[in-house]
TORLUM-147857 format. One line per field, with one value per residue (C-alpha): x, y, z; residue in one letter; residue number from 1. Coordinates in Angstrom, 1 decimal, decimal comma. Example, Ala and Ser with C-alpha at 12.3 -4.5 7.8 and 13.67 -1.06 7.14 Angstrom:
BEGIN
u: [12,3 | 13,7]
v: [-4,5 | -1,1]
w: [7,8 | 7,1]
residuo: [A | S]
num: [1 | 2]
This chain:
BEGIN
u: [-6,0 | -6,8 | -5,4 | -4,9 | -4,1 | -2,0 | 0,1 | -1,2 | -2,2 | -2,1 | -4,3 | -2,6 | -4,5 | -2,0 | 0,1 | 3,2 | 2,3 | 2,8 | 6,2 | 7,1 | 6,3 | 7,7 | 11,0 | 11,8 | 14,7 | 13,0 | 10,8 | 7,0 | 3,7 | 1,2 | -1,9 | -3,8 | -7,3 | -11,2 | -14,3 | -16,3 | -14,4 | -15,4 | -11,9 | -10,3 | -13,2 | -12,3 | -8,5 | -9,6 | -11,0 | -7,8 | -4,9 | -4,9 | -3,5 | -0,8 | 0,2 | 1,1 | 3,4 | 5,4 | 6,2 | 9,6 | 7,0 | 5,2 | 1,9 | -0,3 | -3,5 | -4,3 | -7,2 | -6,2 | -9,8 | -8,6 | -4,7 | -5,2 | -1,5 | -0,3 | -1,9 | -0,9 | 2,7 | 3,1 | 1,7 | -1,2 | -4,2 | -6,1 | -7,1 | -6,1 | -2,9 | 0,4 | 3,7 | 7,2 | 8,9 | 12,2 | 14,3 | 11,8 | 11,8 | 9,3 | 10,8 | 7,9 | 4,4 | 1,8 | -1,0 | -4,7 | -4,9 | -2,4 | -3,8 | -6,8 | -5,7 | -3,9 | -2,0 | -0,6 | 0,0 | 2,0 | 4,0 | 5,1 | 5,9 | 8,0 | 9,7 | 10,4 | 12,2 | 14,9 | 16,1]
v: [0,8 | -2,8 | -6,1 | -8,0 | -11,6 | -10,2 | -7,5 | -3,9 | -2,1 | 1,2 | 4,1 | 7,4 | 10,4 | 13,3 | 14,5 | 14,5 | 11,0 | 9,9 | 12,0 | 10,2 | 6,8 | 7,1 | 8,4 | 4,8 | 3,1 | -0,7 | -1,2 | 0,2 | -0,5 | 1,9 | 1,2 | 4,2 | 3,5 | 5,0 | 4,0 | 4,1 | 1,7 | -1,7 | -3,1 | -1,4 | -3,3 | -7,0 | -6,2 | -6,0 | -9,4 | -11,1 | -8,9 | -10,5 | -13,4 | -11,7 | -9,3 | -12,5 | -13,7 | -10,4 | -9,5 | -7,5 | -4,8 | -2,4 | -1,8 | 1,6 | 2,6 | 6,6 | 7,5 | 8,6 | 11,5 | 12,3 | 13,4 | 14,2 | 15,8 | 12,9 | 10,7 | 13,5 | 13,4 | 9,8 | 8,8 | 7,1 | 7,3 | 4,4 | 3,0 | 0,1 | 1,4 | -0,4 | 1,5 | 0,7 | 3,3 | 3,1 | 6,4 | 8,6 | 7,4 | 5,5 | 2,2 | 0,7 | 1,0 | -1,7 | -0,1 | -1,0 | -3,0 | -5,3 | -5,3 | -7,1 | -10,9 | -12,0 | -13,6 | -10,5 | -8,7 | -11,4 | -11,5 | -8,1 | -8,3 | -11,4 | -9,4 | -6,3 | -9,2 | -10,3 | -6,5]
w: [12,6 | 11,6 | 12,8 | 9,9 | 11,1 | 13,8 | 11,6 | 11,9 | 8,5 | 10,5 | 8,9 | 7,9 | 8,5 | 8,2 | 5,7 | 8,4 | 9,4 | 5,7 | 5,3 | 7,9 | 7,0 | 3,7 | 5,3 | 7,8 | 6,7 | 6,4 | 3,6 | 4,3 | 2,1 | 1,4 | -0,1 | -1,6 | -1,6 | -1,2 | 0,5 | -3,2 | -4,8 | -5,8 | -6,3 | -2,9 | -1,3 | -3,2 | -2,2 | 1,5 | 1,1 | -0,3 | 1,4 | 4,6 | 3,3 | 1,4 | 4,5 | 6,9 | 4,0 | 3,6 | 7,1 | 6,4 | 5,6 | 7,8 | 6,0 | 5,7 | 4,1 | 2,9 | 1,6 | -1,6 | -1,7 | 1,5 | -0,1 | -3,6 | -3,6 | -2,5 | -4,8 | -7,6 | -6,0 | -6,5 | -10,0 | -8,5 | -11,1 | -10,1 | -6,8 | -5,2 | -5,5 | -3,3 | -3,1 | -1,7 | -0,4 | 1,6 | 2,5 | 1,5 | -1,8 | -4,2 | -5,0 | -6,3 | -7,3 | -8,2 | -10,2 | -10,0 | -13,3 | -11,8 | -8,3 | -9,3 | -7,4 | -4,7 | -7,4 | -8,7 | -5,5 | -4,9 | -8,2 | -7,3 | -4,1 | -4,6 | -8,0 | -5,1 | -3,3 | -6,1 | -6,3]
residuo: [X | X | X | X | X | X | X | X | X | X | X | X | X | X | X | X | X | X | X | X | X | X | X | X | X | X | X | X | X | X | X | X | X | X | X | X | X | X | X | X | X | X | X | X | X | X | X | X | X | X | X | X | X | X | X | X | X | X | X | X | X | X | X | X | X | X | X | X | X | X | X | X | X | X | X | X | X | X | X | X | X | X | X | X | X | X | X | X | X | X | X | X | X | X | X | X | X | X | X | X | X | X | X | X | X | X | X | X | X | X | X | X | X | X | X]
num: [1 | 2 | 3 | 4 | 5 | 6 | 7 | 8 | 9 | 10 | 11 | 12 | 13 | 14 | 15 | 16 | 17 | 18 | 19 | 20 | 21 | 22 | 23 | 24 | 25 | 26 | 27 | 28 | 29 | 30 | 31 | 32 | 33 | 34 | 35 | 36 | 37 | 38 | 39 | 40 | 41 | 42 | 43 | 44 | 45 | 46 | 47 | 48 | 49 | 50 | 51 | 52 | 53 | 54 | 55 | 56 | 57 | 58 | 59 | 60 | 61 | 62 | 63 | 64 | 65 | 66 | 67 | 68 | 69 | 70 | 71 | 72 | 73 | 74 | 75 | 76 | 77 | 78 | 79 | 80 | 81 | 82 | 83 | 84 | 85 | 86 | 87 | 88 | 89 | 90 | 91 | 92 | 93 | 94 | 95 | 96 | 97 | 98 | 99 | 100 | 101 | 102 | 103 | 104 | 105 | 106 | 107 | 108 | 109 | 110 | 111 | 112 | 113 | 114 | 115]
């Protein structure tokens, strides 16, 4: 678990811990990641920022070579890899390509915010 400026990106290690995430009526991020990848390791460097200015989110990171079902469940292909998911359900999904900036992660968090 990390503080990031004061909001907790809490670390999911088990598969019941993410069911359970996923399943919270508010709003939660998770950001599929790995420990060998260059652009998961540039995200960590911006994301801060962008966490304190979305607080109607509770945030989580999964090692995505920790869960490959999971990351096979969900469509992710590429790491850094932020989903929205609300009721159990995927509501969104910002793919690597477009998770390059915090300018980006931004652009889709705000477009979440118009739905």
């Amino acid at each position: 678990m990390n503080l990031k400026g004061g909001i907790k990106v809490e670390a999911i290690t088990k598969v019941e811990t993410f069911n359970q995430v996923i399943s919270e009526t508010q709003p939660v991020i998770v950001k599929f990641f790995a420990g060998w990848c260059p652009d998961c390791t540039r995200m960590n460097m911006f994301i801060d920022e962008v966490i304190k200015d979305y607080p109607q989110y509770a945030w989580y990171e999964i090692n995505r070579d920790d869960f490959p079902e999971l990351a096979e469940k969900y469509s992710v292909m590429g790491i850094p890899s932020l989903l929205i998911f609300q009721n159990g359900e995927k509501l969104a999904h910002l793919h690597s390509a477009n998770a390059k900036s915090p300018e980006q992660v931004r652009e889709f968090l705000d477009e979440q915010n118009q739905k």
